[in-house]
N, C-alpha and C positions, 0 to 999 in steps of 0.2 A: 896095805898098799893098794891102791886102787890104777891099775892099766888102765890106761886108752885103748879102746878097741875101735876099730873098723867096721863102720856101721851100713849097712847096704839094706835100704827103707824104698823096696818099689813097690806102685802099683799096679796087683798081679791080675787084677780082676779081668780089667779090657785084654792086656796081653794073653792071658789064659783063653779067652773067647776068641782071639785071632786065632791062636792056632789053635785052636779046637773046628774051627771053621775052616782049616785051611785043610786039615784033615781028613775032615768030611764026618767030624764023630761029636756033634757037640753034645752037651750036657756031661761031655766027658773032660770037666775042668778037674776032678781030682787026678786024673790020671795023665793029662798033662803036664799040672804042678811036679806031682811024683815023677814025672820025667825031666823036668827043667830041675828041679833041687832032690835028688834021688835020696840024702842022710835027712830030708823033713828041713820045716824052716825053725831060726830060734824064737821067735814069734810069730805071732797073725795079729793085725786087730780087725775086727766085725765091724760094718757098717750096716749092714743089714740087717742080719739075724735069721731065724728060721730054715729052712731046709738049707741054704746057704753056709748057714754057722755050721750043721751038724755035717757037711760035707767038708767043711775044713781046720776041722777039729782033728779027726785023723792024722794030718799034716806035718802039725807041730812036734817037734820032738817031745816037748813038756805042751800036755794039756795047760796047767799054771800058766805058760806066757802067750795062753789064747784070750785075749779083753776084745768083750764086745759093748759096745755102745748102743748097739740098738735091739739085744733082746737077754732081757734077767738071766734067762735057763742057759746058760753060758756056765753059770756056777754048778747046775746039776752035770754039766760035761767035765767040769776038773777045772774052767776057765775064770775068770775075771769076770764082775759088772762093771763099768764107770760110768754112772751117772754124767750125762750131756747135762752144761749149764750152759745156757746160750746168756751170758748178761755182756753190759756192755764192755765187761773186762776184757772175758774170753773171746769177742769179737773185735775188740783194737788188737790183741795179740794175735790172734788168725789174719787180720787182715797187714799186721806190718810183717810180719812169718812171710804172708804171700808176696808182700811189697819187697823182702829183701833176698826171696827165692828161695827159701829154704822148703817151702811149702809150694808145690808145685801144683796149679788145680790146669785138670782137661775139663775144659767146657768139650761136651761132645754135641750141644742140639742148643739152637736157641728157638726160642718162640715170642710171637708177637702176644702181647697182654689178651687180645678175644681167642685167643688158640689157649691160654690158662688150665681148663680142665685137662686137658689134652696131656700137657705135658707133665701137671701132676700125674697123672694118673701113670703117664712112664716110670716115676719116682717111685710111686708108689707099691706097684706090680714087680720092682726091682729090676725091669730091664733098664735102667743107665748105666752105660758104662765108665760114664762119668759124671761129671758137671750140667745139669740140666737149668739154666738161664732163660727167664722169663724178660724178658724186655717193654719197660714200661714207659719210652719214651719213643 
């Protein structure tokens, strides 16, 4: 018999950075989490990977319902890989996800098209805290 359960799917990332800053103690996101959900969460999923991943790995109750997306060695921690397929499946279904709000995106920064480097390179270094939007018109 399969329950319905009550699902609470936020994202903790920018939150955890608020008040790690509000603090006064940043880089101290695992030990805000552990104060916002003191029993661990029943999942994470990784967007990132790297020191990132191995900080919130800890977290979860079960290693197993840590999936990351953006680095392999997620498996050597106890977690999940899932291969990202960007085809134009997965991108009609993301974008009508976000058209009917299920899927909530923070754009936090946008940039004009000759600023480009710029804002990859936010992406890249992993400081967004959200949504980074390059604007090409």
């Amino acid at each position: 018999m399969n329950k319905a359960r009550n699902v609470n799917i936020s994202p903790l990332g920018g939150l955890l950075r608020q008040v790690c800053a509000r603090r006064g103690h940043r880089g101290a996101v695992a030990a805000a989490a552990r104060a916002l959900v003191p029993d661990g969460f029943d999942g994470i999923v990784d967007l990132v990977g790297g020191t990132a991943l191995q900080t919130v790995v800890p977290l979860a109750r079960n290693p197993r319902n840590v999936i990351s997306v953006g680095d392999p060695s997620v498996s050597d921690l106890g977690g999940r890989f899932v291969e990202r397929r960007l085809d134009r499946t997965n991108l009609e279904r993301s974008a009508q996800l976000a058209l009917d709000g299920v899927l909530a995106l923070e754009i936090t920064e946008v940039h004009p098209l000759s600023d480009a480097p710029a804002a990859l390179a936010t992406v890249e270094n992993g400081h967004a805290s959200g949504k980074v939007v390059i604007k090409v018109a």
